[in-house]
PLY file of the C-alpha trace (Angstrom):
ply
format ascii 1.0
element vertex 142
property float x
property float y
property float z
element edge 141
property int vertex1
property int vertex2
end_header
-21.04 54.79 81.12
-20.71 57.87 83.62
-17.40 57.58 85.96
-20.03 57.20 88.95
-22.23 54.12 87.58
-18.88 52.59 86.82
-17.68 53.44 90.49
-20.95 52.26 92.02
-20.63 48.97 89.60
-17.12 48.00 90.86
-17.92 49.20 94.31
-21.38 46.36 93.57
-18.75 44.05 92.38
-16.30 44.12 95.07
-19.40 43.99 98.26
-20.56 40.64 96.09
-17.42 39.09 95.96
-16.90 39.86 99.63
-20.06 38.51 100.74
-19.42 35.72 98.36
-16.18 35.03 100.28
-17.68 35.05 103.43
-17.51 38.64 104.55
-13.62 38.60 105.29
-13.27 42.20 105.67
-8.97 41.74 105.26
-9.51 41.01 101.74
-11.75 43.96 100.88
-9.34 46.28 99.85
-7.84 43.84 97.55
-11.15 42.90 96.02
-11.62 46.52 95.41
-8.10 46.58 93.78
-8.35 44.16 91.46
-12.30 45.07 90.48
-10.67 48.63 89.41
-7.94 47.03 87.78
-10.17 44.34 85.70
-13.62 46.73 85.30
-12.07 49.86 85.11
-8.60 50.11 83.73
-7.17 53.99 84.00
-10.21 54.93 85.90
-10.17 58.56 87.69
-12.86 58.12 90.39
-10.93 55.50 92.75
-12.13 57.02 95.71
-16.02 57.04 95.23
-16.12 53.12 94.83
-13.77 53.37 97.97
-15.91 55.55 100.02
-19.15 53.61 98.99
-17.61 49.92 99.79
-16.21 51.12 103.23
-19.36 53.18 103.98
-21.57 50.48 103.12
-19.48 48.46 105.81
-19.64 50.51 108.37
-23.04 50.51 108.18
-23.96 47.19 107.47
-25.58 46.37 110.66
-28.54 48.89 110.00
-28.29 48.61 106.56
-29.34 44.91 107.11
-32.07 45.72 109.41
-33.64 48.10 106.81
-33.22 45.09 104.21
-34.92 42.36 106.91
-37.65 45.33 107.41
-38.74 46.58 103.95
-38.52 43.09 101.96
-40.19 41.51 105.60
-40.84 37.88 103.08
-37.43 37.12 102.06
-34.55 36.73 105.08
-31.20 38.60 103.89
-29.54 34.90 103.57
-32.52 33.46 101.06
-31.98 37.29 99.02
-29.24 36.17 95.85
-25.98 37.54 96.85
-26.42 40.23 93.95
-29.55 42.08 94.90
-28.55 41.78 98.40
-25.40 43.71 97.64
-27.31 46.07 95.27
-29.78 46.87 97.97
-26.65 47.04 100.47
-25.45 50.27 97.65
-28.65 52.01 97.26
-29.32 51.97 101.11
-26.50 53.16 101.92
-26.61 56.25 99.58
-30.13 56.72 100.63
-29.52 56.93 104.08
-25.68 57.93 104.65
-24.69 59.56 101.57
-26.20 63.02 101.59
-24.65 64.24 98.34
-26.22 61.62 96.22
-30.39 62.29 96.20
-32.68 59.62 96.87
-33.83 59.25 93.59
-30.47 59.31 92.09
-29.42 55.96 94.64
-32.66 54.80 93.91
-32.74 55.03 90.09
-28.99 53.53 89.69
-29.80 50.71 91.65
-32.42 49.95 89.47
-29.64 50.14 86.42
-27.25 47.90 88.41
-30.22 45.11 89.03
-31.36 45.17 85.62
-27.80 44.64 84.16
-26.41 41.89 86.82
-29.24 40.86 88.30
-31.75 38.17 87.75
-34.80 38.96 85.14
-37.24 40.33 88.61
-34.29 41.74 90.23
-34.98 45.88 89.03
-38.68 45.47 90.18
-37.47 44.04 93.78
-35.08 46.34 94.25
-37.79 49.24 92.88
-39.64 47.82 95.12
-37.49 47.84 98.21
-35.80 50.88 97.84
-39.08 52.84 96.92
-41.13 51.60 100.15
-37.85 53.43 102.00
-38.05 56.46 100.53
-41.44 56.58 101.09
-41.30 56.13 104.20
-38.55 58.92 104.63
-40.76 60.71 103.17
-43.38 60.29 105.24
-40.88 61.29 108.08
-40.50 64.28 106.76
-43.40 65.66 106.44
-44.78 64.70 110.23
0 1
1 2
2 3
3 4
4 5
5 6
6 7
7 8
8 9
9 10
10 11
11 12
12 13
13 14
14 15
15 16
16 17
17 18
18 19
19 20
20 21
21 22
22 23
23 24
24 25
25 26
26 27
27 28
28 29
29 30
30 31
31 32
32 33
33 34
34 35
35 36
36 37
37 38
38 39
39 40
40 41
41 42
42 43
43 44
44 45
45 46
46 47
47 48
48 49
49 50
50 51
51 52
52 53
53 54
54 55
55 56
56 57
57 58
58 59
59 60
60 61
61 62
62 63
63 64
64 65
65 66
66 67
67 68
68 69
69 70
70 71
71 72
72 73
73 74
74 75
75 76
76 77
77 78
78 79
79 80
80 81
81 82
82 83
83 84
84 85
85 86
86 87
87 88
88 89
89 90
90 91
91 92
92 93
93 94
94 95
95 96
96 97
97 98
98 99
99 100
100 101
101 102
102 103
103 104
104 105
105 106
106 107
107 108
108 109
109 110
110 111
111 112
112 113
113 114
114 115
115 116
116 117
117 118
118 119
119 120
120 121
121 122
122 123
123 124
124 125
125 126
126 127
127 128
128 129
129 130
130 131
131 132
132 133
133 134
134 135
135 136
136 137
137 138
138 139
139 140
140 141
C-alpha cells in the first residue's frame, strides 16, 4: 500500500469515527492519533492524513452542499457514515487540494469504497464524484 492511500485511509478512518461520535471536533486530533498509531505503526507521512482531516473540516459546510447536490436522492444523514466520509475525502481533494488531480481523488476514493464500504458503495461514490468532475469540467471549458 502507497504511504498516501494509507494516509488517505487513516485520514477516512479518523472523519468516520468523528462523525460517528457526533462531530466533536476536540477529539479529532486524538482520533487521528490513535488511527496512526493502530493503522499505521512507524508511518512517515503524518502530516498528509493531518492536512486532509483538518482540510476536509474546514470545508465541510460546502463540502456537504456538493454531497446534498450531486447525490440530490439520498440526504447526507440517510448516506452510511462510510461513504459519506469517503465522499467528504475525495471532495475535498477535488476541490481544495490542487496538488492531488481529479482523477487521482477520484480513483482512490473508489479504492477506499470498495475496501470499507458496502458491496454498491465504489459505484456511488464513481458515481458522485464523476458527475463533479464533470461538471468542473464543463466549467472549464465555458
Amino acid at each position: 500500500m502507497s504511504n498516501r492511500h494509507l494516509a488517505r485511509t487513516v485520514a477516512m478512518q479518523t472523519l468516520y469515527m468523528w462523525d460517528f461520535n457526533g462531530q466533536r471536533e476536540k477529539n479529532l486530533e486524538s482520533l487521528l492519533q490513535k488511527n496512526l498509531r493502530e493503522f499505521a505503526p512507524g508511518f512517515d507521512d503524518e502530516g498528509f492524513s493531518e492536512a486532509t482531516v483538518n482540510g476536509v473540516i474546514k470545508n465541510l459546510a460546502v463540502i456537504n452542499q456538493y454531497i446534498a447536490k450531486y447525490a440530490p436522492d439520498w440526504p447526507l444523514e440517510q448516506i452510511t457514515a462510510v461513504d459519506r466520509n469517503i465522499l467528504r475525502l475525495g471532495i475535498y481533494e477535488m476541490l481544495f487540494n490542487k496538488d492531488i488531480p481529479e482523477r487521482v481523488a477520484i480513483n482512490e476514493a473508489i479504492e477506499i469504497a470498495k475496501a470499507y464500504g458496502g458491496e454498491s458503495s465504489g459505484k456511488f461514490v464513481n458515481g458522485v464524484l464523476g458527475a463533479i468532475y464533470k461538471d468542473m469540467e464543463n466549467s472549464i471549458e465555458n
